[in-house]
C-alpha positions as CSV (number, residue, x, y, z in Angstrom):
1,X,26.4,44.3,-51.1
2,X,22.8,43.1,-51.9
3,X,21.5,40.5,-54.8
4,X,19.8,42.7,-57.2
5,X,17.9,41.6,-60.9
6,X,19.1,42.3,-63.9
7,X,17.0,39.9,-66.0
8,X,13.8,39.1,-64.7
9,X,9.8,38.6,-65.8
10,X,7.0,36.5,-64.3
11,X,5.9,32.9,-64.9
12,X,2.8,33.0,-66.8
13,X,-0.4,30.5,-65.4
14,X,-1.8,29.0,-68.4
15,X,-2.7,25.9,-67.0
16,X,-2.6,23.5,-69.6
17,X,0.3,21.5,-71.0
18,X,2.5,24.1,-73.3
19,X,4.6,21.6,-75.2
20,X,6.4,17.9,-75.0
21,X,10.8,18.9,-75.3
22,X,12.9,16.1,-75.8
23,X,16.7,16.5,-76.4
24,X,16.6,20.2,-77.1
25,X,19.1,23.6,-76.4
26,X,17.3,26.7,-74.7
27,X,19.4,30.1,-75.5
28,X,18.4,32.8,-74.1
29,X,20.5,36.2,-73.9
30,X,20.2,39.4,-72.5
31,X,21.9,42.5,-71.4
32,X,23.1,42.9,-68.1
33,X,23.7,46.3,-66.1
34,X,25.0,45.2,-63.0
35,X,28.4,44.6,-62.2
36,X,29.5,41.7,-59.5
37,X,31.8,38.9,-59.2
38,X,28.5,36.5,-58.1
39,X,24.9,35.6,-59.8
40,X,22.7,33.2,-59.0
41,X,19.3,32.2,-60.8
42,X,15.8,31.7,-60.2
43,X,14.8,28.4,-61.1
44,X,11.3,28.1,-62.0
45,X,8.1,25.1,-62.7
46,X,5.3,27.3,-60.8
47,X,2.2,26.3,-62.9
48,X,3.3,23.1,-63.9
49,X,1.8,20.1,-62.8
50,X,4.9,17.9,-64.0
51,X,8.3,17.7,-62.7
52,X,10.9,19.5,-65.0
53,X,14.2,18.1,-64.6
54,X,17.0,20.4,-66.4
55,X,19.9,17.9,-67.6
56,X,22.2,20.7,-68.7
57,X,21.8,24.5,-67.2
58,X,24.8,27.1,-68.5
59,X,25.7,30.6,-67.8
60,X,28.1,32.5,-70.0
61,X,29.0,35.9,-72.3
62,X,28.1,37.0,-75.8
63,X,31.2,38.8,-77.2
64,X,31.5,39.5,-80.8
65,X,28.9,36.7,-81.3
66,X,30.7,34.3,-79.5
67,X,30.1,32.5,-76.5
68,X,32.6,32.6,-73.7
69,X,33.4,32.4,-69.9
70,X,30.4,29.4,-68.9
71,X,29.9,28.3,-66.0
72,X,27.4,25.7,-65.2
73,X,24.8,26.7,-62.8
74,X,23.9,23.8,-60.0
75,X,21.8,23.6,-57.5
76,X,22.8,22.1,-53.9
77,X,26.1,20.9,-56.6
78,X,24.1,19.3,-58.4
79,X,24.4,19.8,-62.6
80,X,21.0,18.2,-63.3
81,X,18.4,20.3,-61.7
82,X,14.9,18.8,-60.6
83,X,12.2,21.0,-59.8
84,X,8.8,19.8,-58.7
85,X,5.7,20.2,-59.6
86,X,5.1,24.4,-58.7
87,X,8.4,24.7,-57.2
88,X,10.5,28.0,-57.5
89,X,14.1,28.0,-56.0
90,X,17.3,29.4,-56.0
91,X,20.4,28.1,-57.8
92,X,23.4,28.0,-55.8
93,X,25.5,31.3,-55.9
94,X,28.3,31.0,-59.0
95,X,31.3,32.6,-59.4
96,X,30.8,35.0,-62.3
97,X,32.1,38.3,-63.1
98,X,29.6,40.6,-64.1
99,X,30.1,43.7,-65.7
100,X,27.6,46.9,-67.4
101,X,27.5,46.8,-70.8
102,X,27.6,42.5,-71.2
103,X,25.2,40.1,-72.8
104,X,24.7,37.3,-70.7
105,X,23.7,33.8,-71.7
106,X,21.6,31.0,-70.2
107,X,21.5,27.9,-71.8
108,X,19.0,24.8,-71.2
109,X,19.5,21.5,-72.4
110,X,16.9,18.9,-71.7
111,X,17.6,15.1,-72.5
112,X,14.5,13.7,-71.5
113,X,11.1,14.3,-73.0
114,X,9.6,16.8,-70.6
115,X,6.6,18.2,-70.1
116,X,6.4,22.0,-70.0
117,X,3.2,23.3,-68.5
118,X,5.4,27.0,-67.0
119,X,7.2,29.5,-69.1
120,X,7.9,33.2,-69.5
121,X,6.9,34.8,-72.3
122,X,8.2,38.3,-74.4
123,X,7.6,39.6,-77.4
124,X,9.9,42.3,-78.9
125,X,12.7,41.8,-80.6
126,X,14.7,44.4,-79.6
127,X,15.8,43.2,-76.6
128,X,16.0,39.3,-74.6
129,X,16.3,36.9,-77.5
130,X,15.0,33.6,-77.1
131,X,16.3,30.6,-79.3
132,X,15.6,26.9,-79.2
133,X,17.7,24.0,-81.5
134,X,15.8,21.4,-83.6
135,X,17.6,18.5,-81.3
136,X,20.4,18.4,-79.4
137,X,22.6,19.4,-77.1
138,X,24.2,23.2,-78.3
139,X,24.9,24.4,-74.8
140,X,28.8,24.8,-75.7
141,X,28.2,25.9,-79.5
142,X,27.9,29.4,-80.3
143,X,25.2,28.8,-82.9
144,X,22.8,26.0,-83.8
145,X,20.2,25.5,-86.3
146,X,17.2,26.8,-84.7
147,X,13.3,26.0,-84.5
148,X,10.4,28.7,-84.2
149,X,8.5,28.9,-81.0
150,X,4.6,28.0,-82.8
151,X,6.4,24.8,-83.6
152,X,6.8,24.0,-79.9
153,X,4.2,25.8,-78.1
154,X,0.5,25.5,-78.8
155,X,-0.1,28.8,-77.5
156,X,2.0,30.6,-79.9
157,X,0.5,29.1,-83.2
158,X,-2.3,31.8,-82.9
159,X,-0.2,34.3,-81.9
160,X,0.6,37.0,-85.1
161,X,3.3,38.7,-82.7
162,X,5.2,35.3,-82.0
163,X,6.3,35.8,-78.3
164,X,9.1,34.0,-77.1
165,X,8.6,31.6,-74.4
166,X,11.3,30.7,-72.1
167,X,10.9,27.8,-69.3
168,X,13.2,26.9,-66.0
169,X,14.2,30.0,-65.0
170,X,12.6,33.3,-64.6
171,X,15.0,36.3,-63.0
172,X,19.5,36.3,-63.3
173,X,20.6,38.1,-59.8
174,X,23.7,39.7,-59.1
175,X,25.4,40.5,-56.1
176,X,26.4,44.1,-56.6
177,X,26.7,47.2,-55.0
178,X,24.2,48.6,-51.9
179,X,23.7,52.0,-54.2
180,X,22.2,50.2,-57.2
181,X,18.6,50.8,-57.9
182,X,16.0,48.7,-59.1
183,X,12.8,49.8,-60.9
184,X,10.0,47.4,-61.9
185,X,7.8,47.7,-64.6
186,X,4.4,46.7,-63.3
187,X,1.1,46.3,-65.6
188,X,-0.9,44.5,-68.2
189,X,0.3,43.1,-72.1
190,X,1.7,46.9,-73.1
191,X,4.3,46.4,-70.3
192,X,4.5,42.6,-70.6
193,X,5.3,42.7,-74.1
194,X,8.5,45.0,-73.6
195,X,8.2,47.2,-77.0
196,X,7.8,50.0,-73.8
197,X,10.6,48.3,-71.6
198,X,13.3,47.7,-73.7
199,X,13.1,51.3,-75.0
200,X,13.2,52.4,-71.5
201,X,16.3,49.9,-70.2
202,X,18.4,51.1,-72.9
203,X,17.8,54.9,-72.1
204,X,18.5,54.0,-68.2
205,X,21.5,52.0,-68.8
206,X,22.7,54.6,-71.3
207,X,22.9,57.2,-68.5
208,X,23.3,55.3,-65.6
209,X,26.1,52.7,-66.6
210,X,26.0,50.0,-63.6
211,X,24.0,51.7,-61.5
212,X,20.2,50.6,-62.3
213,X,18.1,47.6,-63.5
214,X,14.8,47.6,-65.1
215,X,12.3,44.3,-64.4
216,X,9.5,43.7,-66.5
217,X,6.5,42.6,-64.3
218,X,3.6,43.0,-66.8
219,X,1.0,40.3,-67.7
220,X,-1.1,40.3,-70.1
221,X,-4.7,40.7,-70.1
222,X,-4.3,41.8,-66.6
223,X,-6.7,43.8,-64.8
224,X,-6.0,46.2,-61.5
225,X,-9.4,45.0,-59.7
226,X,-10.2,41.9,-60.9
227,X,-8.8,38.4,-61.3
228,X,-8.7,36.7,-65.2
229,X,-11.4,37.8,-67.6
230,X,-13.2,34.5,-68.5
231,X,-12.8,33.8,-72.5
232,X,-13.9,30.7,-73.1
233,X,-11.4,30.5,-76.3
234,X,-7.9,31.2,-74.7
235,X,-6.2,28.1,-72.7
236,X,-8.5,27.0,-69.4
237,X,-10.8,30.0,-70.5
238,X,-7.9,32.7,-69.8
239,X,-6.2,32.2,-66.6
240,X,-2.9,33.2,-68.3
241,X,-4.4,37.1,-67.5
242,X,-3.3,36.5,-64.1
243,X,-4.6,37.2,-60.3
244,X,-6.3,41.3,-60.0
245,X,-3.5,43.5,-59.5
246,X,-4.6,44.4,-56.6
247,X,-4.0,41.0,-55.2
248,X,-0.8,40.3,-56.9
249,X,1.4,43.6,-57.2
250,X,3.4,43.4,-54.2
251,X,4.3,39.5,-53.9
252,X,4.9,39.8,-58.4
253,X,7.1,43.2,-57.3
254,X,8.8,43.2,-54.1
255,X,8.6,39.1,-53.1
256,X,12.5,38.7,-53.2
257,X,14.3,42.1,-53.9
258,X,14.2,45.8,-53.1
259,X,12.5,48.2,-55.6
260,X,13.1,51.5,-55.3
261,X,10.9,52.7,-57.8
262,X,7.6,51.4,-59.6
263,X,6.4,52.1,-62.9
264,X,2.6,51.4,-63.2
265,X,0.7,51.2,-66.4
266,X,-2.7,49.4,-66.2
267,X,-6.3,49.7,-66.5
268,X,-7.3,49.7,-69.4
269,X,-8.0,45.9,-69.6
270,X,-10.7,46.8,-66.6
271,X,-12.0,49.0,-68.9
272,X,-12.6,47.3,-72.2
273,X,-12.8,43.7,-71.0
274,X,-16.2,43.6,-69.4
275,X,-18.1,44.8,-72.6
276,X,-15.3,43.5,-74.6
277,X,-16.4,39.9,-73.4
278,X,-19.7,40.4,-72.0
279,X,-19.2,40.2,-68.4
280,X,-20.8,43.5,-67.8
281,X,-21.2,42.6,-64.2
282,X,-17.8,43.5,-64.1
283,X,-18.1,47.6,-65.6
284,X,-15.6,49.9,-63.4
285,X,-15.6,53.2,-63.3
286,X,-12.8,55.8,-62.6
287,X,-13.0,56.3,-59.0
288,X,-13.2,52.1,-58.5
289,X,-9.6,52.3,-60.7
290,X,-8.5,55.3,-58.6
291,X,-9.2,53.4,-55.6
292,X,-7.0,50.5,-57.1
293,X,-4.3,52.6,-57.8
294,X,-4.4,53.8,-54.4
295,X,-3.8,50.0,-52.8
296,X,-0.8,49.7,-55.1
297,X,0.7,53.5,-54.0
298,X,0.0,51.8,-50.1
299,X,2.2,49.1,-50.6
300,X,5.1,50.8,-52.3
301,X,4.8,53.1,-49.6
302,X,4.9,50.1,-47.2
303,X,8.3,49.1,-49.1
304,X,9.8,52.5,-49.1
305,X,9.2,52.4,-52.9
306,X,8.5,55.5,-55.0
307,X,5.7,55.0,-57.4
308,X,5.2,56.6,-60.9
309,X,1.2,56.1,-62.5
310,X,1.2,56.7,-66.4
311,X,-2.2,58.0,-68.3
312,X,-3.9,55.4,-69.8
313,X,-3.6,55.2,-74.2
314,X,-6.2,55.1,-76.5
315,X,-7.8,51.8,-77.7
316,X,-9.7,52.7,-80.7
317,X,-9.9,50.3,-83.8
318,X,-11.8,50.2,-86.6
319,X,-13.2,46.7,-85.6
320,X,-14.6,48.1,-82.0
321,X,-18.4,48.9,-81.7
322,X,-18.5,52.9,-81.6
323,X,-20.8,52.3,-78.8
324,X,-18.2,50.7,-76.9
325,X,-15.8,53.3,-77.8
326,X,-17.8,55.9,-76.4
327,X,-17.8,53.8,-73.0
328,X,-14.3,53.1,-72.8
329,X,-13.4,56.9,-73.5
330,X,-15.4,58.1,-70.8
331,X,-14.0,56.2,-68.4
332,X,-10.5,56.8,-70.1
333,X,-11.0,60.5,-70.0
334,X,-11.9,60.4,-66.2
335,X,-9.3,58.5,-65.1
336,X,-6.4,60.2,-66.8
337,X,-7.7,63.7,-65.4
338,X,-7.7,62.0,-62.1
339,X,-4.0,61.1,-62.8
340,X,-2.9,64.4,-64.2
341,X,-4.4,66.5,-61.5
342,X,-2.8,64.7,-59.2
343,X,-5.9,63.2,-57.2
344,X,-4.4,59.7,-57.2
345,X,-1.5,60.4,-54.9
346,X,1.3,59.0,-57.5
347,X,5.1,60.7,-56.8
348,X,4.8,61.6,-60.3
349,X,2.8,60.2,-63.6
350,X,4.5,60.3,-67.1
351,X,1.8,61.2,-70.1
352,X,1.7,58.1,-72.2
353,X,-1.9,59.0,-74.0
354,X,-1.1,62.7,-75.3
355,X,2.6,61.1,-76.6
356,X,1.3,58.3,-78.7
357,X,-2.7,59.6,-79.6
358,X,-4.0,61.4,-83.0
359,X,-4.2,65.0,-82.8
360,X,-7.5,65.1,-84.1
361,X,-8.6,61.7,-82.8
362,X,-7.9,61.6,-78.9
363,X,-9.4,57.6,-78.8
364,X,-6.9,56.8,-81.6
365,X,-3.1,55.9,-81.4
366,X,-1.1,56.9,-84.0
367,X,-0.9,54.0,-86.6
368,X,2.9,54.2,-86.8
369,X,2.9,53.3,-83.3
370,X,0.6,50.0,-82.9
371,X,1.5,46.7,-83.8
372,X,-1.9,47.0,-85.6
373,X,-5.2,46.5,-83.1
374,X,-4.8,50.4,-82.6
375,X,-3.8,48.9,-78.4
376,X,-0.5,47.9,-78.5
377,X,2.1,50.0,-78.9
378,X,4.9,48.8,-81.4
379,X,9.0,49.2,-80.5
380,X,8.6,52.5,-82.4
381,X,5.7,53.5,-80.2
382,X,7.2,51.9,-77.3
383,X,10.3,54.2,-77.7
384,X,8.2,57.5,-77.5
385,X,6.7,55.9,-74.5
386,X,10.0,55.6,-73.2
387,X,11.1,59.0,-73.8
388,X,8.8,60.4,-71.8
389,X,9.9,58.9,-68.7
390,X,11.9,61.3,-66.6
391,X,15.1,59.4,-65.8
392,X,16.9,61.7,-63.2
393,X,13.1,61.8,-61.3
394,X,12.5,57.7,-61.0
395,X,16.3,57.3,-60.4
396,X,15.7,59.5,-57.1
């Protein structure tokens, strides 16, 4: 038996205060794979300068639209969790039959005005819902009048995709079977976002009933070779882009569980960003992403991890400089020849760009398949990414 994810994404560093909760139900519910008689949760405050105490933290079932079978979660038996400033912990293990095919519940009740300076964040819809109550405690209630996220954190009001944040937990583990597989999803905002992912988790878990999880560990903004792009608009001038890839892939991947496969997506952050936001001491070519690339296939080798690279999609908009388009194409070009020919030294690569690009317009993606900035790929585009992914080959 091993202690496997079946729900997990990374904490986000934005460094500021993301909202004051007072006497307010967290929801959030996803679908679980993994079958086990046992879970346990990662608690999580990294980034946050303030203690987070959790009055109330609930684990149960989604059936029919109702909510059955909690269980509270505790940590050393304790019901109220307090996690200090940074900490990340488990919860103790709980008695909880998991099976494939479930949606699983956590629900967060805070009492106390908190500060929350660390959360997760996720943006479609098809997927993990997050939902928060005006005030009160709804942990036992299978619905509750409900509050939108840009009315609780600062971040979101500027956001025209309206990402869900979630705070004092991170990943759901269950103790399941030694023959399970896990596969990460490692990149920058078109994996962090999850239109790609939760296309991809419900082709898996279509085929492979119980057998396989998917984690999302995308940020975005990320870069593979170098650390937050500095934007003197975004919250403490960008930090939420995260450490280089480089520097954080395997601790963000392989810190607590085994992979046995990695999907990478990323790189093209490293190549719009410097001209993008004028840090031009920062242009990359192909051969400096190549060489990237190569660290991460090193450590998934170190791991015993297969690793899977994906050609890079098209960027172009009508509000980007031609002359910047012309940049970013050559090094796109480059890179995904590199990638196709096989010079990186990936155990495979899916085709991402030729799937979701114009015919007649290589730098363009197809504008059924953006969520509009002609970058980000929409749950329709994220589905044809998805269906380019050879199951049977990452499930090896």
């Amino acid at each position: 038996m091993k202690w496997a994810s079946s729900f997990r994404y990374l904490p986000i560093n934005y460094s500021v205060e993301l909202a004051q909760i007072e006497n307010q139900t967290q929801r959030v519910v996803f679908y679980n794979n993994l079958c086990g008689e046992r879970i346990r949760i990662r608690l999580s405050n990294k980034y946050s300068k303030q203690k987070l105490t959790l009055q109330k933290v609930l684990i149960g079932k989604i059936q029919n639209g109702l909510l059955k079978d909690q269980t509270s979660v505790t940590r050393n038996g304790e019901q109220i969790i307090t996690l200090l400033p940074e900490e990340e912990c488990w919860s103790d293990e709980i008695i909880f039959p998991a099976k494939a095919g479930e949606h699983i519940a956590i629900s967060i009740y805070i009492k106390d005005k908190q500060s929350i300076g660390s959360t997760s964040i996720l943006w479609s819809k098809t997927g993990c819902i997050v939902t928060n109550s005006i005030n009160g405690d709804f942990t036992n209630y299978n619905t509750f009048e409900t509050i939108q996220a840009d009315d609780i954190y600062s971040v979101v009001k500027e956001d025209v995709n309206k990402g869900m944040m979630f705070y004092g937990f991170t990943a759901v583990q269950v103790l399941t079977d030694d023959d399970v597989k896990v596969i990460a999803a490692f990149g920058d905002s078109i994996t962090h976002m999850s239109y790609f992912t939760n296309a991809l988790y419900k082709r898996l878990y279509e085929k492979y009933p119980s057998k396989v999880s998917l984690v999302n560990c995308g940020i975005g903004g990320n870069r593979v070779l170098h650390d937050a792009t500095y934007v003197d608009f975004l919250p403490r001038q960008g930090s939420l882009f995260g450490d280089a890839g480089v520097k954080r892939f395997e601790n963000d991947v392989f810190s607590y569980e085994k992979i046995n496969s990695v999907l990478v997506l990323e790189g093209i952050n490293d190549i719009m960003h410097p001209l993008q936001f004028s840090h031009l001491n920062e242009v990359i070519t192909a051969s400096d992403l190549q060489n990237g690339y190569k660290k991460y296939i090193e450590i998934a080798r170190k791991h015993n991890a297969s690793i899977y690279g994906a050609t890079i999609m098209p960027c172009g908009h009508e509000i980007c400089p031609p002359e910047w388009l012309i940049k970013f194409e050559e090094i796109r070009q480059d890179i995904n020849s590199r990638i196709r020919n096989n010079s990186i030294g990936y155990d495979g690569y899916f085709d991402y760009d030729i799937a979701v690009r114009m015919p007649d317009k290589h730098e363009y993606m197809k504008n059924e398949y953006h969520i509009g900035d002609g970058l980000h790929p929409n749950d329709i585009g994220g589905k044809c990414m998805a269906e380019q992914v050879d199951l049977d080959l990452i499930m090896k």
